[in-house]
C-alpha positions as CSV (number, residue, x, y, z in Angstrom):
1,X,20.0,-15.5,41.9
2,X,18.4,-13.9,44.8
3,X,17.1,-10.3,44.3
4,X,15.1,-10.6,41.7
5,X,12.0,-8.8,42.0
6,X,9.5,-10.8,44.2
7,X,6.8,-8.9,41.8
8,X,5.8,-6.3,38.9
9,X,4.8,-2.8,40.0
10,X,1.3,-2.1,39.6
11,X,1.3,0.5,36.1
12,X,-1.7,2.1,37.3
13,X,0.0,3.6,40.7
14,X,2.2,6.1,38.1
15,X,0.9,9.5,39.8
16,X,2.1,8.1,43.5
17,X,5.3,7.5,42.3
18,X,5.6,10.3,40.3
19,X,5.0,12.7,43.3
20,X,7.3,10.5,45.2
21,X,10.6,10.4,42.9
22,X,9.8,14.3,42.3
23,X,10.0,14.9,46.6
24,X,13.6,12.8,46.2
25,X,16.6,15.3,45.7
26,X,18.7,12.5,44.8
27,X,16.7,10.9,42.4
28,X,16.9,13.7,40.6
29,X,19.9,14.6,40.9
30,X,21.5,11.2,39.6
31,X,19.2,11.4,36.5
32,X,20.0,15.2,36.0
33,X,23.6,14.5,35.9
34,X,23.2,11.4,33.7
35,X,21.0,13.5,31.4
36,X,22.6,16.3,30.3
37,X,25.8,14.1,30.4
38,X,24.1,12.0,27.6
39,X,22.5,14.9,26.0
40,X,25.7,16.5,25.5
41,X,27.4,13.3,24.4
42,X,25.1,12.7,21.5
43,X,24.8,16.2,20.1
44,X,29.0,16.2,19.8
45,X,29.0,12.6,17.9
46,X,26.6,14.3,15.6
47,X,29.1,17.1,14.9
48,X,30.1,17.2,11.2
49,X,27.2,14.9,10.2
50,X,24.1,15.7,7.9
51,X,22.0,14.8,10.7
52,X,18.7,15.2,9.3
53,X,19.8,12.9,5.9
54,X,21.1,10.3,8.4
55,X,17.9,10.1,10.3
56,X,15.7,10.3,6.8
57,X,17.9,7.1,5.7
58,X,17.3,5.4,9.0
59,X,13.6,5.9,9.1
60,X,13.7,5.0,4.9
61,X,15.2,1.1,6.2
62,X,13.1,1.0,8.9
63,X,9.9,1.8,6.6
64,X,11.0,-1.0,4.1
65,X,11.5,-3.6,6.3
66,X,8.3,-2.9,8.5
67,X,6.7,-3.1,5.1
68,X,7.9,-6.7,3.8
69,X,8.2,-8.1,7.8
70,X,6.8,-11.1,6.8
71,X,8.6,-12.2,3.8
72,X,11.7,-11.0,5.7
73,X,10.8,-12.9,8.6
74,X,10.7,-16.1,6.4
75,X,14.2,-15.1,4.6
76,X,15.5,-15.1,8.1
77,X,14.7,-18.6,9.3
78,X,15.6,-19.3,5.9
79,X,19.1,-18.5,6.2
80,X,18.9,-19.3,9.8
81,X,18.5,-22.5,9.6
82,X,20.6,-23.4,6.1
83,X,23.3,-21.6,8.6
84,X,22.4,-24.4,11.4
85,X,20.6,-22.1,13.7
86,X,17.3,-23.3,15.0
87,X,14.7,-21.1,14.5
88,X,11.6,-21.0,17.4
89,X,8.6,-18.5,17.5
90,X,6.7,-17.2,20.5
91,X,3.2,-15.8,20.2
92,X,4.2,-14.4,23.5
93,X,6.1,-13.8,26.4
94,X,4.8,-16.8,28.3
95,X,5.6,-19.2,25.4
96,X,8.8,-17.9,24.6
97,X,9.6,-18.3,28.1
98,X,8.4,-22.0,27.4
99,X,10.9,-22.4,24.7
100,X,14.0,-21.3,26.8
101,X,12.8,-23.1,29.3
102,X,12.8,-26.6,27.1
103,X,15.8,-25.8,25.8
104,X,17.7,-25.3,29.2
105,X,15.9,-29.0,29.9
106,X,17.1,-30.9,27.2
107,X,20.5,-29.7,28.3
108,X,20.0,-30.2,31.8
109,X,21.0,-27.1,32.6
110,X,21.1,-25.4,35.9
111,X,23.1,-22.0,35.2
112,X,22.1,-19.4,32.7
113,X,24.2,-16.5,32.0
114,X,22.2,-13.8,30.3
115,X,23.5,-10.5,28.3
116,X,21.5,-7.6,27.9
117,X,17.6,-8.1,26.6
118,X,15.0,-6.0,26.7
119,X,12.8,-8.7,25.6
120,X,13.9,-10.8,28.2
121,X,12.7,-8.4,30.8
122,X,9.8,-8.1,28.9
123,X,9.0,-11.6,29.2
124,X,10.0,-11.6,32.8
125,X,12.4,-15.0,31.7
126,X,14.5,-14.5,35.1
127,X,11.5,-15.0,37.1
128,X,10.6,-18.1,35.0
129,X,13.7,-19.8,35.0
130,X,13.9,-19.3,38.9
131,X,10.7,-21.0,39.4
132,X,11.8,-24.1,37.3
133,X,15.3,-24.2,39.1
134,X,17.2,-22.8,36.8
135,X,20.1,-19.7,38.0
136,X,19.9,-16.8,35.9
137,X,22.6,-14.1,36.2
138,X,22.8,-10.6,34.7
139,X,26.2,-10.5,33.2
140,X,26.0,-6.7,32.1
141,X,27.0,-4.4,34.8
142,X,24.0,-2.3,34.9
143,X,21.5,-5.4,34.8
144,X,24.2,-7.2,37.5
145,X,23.6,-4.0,40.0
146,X,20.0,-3.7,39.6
147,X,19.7,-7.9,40.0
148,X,21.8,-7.1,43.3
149,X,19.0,-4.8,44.4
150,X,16.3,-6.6,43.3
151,X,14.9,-4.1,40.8
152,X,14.2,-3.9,37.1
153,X,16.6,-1.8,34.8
154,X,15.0,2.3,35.1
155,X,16.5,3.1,31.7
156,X,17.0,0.6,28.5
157,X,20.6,1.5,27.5
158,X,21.7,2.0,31.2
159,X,19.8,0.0,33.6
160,X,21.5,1.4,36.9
161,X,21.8,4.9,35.8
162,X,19.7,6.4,38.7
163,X,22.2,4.9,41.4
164,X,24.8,7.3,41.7
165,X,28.5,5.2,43.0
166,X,28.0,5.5,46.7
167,X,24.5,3.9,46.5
168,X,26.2,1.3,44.2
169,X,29.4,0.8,46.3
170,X,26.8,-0.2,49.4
171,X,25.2,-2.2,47.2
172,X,27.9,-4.2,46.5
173,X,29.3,-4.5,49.8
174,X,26.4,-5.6,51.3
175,X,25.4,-8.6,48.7
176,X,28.9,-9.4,47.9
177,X,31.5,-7.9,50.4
178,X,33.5,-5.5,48.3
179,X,34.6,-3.0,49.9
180,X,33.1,0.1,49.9
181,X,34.7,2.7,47.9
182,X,34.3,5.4,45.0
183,X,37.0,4.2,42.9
184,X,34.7,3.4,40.0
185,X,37.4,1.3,38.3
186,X,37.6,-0.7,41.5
187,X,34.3,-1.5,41.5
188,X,34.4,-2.5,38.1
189,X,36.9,-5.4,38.3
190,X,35.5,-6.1,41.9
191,X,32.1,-6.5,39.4
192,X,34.3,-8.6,36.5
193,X,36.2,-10.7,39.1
194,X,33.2,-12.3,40.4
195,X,31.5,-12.4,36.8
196,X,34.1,-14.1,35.5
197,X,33.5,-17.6,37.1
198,X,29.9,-17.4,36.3
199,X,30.8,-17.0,32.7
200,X,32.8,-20.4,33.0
201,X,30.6,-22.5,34.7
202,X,26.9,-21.5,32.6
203,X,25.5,-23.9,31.0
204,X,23.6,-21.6,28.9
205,X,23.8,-18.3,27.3
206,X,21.2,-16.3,26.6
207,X,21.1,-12.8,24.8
208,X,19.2,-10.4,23.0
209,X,19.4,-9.2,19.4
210,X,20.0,-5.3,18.1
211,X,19.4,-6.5,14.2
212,X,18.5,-9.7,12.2
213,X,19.9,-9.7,8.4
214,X,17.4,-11.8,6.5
215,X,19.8,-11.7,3.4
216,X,22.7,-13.4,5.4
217,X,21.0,-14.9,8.2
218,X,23.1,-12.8,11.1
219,X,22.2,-11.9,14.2
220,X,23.7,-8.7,15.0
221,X,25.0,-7.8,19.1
222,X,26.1,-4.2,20.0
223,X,27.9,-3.7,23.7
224,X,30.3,-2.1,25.5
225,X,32.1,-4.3,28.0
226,X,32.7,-7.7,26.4
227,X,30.0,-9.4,28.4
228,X,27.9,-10.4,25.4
229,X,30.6,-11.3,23.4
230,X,31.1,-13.7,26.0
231,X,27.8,-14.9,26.9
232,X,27.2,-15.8,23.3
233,X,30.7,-18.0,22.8
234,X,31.5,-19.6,26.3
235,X,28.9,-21.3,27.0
236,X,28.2,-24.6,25.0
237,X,24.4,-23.3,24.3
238,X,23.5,-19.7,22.8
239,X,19.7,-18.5,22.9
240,X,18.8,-15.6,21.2
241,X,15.5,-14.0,22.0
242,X,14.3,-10.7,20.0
243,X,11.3,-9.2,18.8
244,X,10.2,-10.0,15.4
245,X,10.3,-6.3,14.0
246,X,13.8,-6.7,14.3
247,X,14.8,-8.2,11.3
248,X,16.4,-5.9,8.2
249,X,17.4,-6.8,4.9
250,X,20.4,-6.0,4.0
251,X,23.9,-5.8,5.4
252,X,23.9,-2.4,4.3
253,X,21.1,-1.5,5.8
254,X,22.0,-2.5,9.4
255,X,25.0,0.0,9.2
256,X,23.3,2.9,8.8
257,X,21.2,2.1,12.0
258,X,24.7,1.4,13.6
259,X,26.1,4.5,12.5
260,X,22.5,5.9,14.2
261,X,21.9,3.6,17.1
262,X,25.7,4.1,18.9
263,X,25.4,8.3,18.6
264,X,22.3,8.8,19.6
265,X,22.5,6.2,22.3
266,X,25.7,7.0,23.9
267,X,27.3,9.6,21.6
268,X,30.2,7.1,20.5
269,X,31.1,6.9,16.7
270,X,31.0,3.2,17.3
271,X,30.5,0.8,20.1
272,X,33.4,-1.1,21.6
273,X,32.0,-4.8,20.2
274,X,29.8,-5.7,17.3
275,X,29.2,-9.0,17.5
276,X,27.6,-10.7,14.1
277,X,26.7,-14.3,14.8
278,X,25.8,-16.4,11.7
279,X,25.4,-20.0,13.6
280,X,27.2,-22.4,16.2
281,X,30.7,-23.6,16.4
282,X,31.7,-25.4,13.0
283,X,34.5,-28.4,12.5
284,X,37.8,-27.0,13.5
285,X,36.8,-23.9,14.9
286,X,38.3,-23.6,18.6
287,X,35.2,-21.3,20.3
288,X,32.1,-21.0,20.1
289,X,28.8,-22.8,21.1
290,X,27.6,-25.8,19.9
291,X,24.3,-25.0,19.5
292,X,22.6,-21.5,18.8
293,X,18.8,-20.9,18.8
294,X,17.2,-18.0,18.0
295,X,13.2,-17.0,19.8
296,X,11.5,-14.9,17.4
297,X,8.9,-13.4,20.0
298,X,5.7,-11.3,18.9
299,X,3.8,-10.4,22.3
300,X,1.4,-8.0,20.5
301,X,3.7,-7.0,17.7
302,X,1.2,-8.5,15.2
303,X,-1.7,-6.2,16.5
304,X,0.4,-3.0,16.2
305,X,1.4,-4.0,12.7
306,X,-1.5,-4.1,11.5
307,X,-2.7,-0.4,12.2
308,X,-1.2,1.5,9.4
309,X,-0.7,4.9,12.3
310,X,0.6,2.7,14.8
311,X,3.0,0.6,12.6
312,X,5.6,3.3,13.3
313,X,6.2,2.1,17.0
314,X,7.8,-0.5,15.6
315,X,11.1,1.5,13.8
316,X,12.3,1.7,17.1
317,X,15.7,0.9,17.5
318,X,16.0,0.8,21.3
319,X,18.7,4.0,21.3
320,X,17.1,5.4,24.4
321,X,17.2,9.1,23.2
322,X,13.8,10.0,23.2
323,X,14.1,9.1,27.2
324,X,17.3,11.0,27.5
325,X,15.4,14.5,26.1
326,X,11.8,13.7,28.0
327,X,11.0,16.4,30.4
328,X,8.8,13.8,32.2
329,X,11.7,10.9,32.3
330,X,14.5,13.2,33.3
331,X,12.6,14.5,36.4
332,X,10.8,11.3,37.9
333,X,13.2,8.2,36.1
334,X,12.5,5.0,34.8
335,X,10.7,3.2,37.9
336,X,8.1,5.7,37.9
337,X,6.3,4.4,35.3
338,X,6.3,0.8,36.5
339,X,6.7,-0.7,32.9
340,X,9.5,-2.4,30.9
341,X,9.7,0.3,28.8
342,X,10.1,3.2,30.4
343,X,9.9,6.9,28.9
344,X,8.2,8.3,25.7
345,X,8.8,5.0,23.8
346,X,7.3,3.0,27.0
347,X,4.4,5.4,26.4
348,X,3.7,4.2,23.0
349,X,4.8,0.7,23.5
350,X,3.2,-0.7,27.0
351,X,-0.6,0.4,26.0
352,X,-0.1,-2.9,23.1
353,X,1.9,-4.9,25.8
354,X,-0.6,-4.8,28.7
355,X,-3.6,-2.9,27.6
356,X,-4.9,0.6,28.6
357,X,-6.5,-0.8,31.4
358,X,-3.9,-1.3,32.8
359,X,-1.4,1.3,31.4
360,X,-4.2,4.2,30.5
361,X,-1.9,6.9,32.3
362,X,1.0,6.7,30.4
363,X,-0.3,8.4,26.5
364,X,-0.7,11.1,29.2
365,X,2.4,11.3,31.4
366,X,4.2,14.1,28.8
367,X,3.9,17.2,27.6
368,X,3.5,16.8,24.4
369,X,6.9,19.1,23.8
370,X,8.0,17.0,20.6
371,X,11.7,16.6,21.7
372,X,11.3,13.2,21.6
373,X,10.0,12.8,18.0
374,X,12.7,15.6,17.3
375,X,15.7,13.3,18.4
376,X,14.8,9.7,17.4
377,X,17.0,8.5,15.0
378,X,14.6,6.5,12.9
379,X,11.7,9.5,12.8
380,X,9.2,7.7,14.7
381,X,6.2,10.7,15.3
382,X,5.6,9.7,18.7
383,X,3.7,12.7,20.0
384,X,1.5,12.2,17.3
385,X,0.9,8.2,18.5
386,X,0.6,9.5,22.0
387,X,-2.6,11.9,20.6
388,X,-3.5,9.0,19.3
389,X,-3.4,6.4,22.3
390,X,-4.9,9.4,24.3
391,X,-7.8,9.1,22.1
392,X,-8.0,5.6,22.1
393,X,-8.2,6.1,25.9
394,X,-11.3,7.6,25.7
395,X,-12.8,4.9,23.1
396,X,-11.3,6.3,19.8
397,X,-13.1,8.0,17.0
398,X,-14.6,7.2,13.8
399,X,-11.4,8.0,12.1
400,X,-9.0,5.7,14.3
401,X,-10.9,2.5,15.3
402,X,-10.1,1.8,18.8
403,X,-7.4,-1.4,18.5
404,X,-5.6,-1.6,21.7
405,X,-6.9,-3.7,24.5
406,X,-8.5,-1.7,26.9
407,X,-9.5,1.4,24.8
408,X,-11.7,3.3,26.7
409,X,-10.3,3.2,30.1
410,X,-10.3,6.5,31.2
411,X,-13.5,6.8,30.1
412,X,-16.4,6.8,33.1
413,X,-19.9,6.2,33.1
414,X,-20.7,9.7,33.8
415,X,-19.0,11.3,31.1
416,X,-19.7,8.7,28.6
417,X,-23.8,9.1,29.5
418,X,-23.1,13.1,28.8
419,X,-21.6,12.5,25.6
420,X,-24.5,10.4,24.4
421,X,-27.0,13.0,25.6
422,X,-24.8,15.0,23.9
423,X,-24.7,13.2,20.3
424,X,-28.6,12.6,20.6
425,X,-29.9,16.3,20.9
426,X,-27.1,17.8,18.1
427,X,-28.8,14.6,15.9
428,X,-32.4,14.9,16.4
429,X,-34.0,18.3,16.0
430,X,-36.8,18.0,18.3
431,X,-34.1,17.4,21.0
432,X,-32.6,19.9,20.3
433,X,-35.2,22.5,20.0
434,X,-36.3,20.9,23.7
435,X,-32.8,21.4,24.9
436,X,-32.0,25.2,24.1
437,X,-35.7,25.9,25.3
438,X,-34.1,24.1,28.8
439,X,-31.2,26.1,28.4
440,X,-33.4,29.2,28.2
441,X,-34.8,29.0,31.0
442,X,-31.4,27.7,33.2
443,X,-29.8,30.6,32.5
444,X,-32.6,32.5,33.6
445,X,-32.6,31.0,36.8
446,X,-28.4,30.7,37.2
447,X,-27.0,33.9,35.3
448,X,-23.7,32.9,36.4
449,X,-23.6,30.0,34.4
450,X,-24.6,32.5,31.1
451,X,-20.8,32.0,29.8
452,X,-21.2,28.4,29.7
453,X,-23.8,27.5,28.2
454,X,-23.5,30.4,25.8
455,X,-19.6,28.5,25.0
456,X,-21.8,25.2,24.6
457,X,-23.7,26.5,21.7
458,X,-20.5,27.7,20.1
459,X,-17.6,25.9,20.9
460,X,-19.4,22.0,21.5
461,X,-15.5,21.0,22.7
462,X,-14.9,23.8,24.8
463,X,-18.0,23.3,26.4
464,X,-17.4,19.9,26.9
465,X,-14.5,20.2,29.2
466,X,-16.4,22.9,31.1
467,X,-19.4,20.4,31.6
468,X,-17.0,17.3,32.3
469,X,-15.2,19.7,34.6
470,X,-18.6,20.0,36.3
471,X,-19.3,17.3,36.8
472,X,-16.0,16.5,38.5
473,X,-16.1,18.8,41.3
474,X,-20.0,17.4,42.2
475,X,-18.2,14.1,42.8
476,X,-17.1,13.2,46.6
């Protein structure tokens, strides 16, 4: 459909946007209002709960299955397939775009109907199906709105929540003629109404994936409005696309991060529809598809999994809660940052996805408060990975090996020839005998710089932030 975004915003440009969305009242206002709304909805489903036990349980099934992945990934398209499900797997976004692609082919499709993904928008499928002819439509509202304004979602549980409903209402009347009111069940069904036909003509249905049960082979759906339910029956093909960290155990264990993921996302007890889809229509049965297909899609997954500190980014359950309490999120919104993932979780998540070349500002767009890590439901320490990523920024250190693409971005030639100087007179004597007999003299000649030097001597990381600072105000 037309309105997709004709490009990806550049991740380096966060500071311009950041200084922009902070000079919009109305940006702010719409995400201040949606905040504290949230904020207050999660602490009240909370109420009567030992809080702390359930989030020690949730970060305990997360743990375990992080731990076996791979022998739970096999159990899955195990059970998968035994349950006539066929089981593809994407190194990364571009094949598992591939796949879906191939699949829409050999059905000759020319409609998809999509639910809500995050890995979908991660692997920019809309964009790729559009190019090979193939209609994709947003079927959730949120996603539906933004695809109206040709955007990308600005938070991951509620993609349209920094449009307040006048800006929506215009929205709508302009790309599909409703009329323009602020009757938000009107615009609703006005929404429904002309979803509904798209529902029964796609040839495809495509969705995302909360959980995947290696024990039974089920994929598990949570929603709201019924969209998903539908996009994963009515049509005569079902693709699921999800990220391989997904996968759980146990039955079991999947409700616990239910009884986690719906409070802390939206601060309901439970979500309207849990869908748990086991494989495709079967003899006598009246619904369903007739063919289900599930994308298992790393995308760098593999390279975080294999750092035992950075491992944790994958427990994420995609609640949105760390974004709802970020001081940085609430105040500039989701498009600031220019990234799939947005937020605190973007932070720790986009440096793996497109390298800190590319994403070096975002370890360092927070600060550093802890209310994320305090709130997420699965534990995940992500101030801690953000110190981390901030190092790896500047190259690492000998106790975290640099392993994301792009380490050392934010480090220049200038700073990185003083910190050499630096290592080779602190590791060779001589040099350094030479060097304080230098400094001797300097601050006979430049008193004023007396403290500085004197701090060098005493406090070497002090010091090095008063050089580097230096150093920065000589440049043009």
């Amino acid at each position: 459909m037309s309105g997709q975004p004709t490009h990806d915003p550049d991740v380096r440009e966060f500071h311009p946007r950041a200084r922009a969305a902070i000079d919009d009242p109305q940006i702010r206002q719409n995400f201040r209002r949606a905040m504290d709304g949230l904020m207050g909805k999660r602490k009240t489903a909370f109420e009567g709960w030992d809080l702390e036990a359930l989030r020690t349980l949730g970060a305990d099934v997360r743990r375990n299955a992080l731990a076996n992945l791979p022998d739970l990934l096999e159990q899955l398209e195990e059970k998968l397939t035994a349950n006539g499900v066929r089981v593809h797997w994407a190194l990364d976004g571009d094949e598992a775009c591939r796949i879906v692609t191939d699949i829409c082919r050999a059905r000759d499709a020319r409609t998809v109907i999509k639910g809500k993904s995050m890995v979908s928008e991660e692997m920019h499928l809309n964009h790729h199906l559009e190019k090979h002819g193939i209609e994709a439509l947003e079927s959730d509202l949120g996603e539906y709105i933004v695809q109206l304004a040709g955007e990308t979602p600005s938070h991951i549980i509620m993609p349209a929540i920094h449009k307040n409903t006048g800006e929506i209402s215009d929205l709508m009347h302009e790309r599909t003629g409703t009329e323009r009111s602020t009757d938000v069940e009107y615009l609703t069904a006005s929404a429904r109404q002309q979803l509904r036909e798209k529902f029964m003509g796609a040839d495809v249905g495509i969705s995302g994936v909360n959980f995947a049960v290696a024990e039974t082979g089920t994929l598990c759906l949570v929603e709201n409005e019924g969209n998903g339910r539908m996009t994963t029956t009515v049509p005569p093909c079902h693709i699921a696309v999800t990220g391989i960290e997904k996968v759980v155990p146990t039955l079991e264990d999947m409700s616990a991060l239910l009884a986690l993921l719906t409070r802390s996302a939206t601060g309901q007890h439970i979500t309207t529809y849990v869908n748990m889809i086991s494989g495709p229509r079967r003899g006598e049965e009246l619904d369903g598809p007739e063919e289900v297909h599930l994308v298992l899609v790393d995308n760098g997954r593999s390279g975080i999994y294999q750092d035992d500190e950075l491992v944790d980014t994958l427990r994420c359950i995609r609640c949105g809660a760390c974004m709802n309490h970020c001081p940085v999120y609430t105040r500039v919104g989701g498009h600031t940052y220019g990234t799939t993932y947005p937020g605190p979780i973007g932070k720790i998540l986009m440096p793996h996805l497109v390298g800190l070349d590319e994403g070096r500002h975002l370890p360092s767009a927070s600060s550093l408060c802890g209310a994320c890590g305090e709130v997420c439901p699965v534990k995940i320490p992500i101030p801690d990975l953000l110190v981390r990523l901030r190092q790896e920024s500047v190259d690492g250190d000998r106790l975290h090996p640099a392993v994301v693409d792009g380490h050392g971005a934010k480090r220049n030639t200038a700073e990185a020839l003083a910190w050499k100087t630096w290592q080779f007179v602190h590791a060779h004597p001589l040099a350094y005998r030479m060097g304080t007999a230098v400094g001797s003299q300097l601050r006979a000649l430049q008193p004023s710089r007396l403290g500085a030097w004197t701090r060098y001597r005493t406090a070497p990381k002090l010091a090095a932030r008063t050089l580097h600072q230096q150093m920065k105000d000589r440049r043009p």
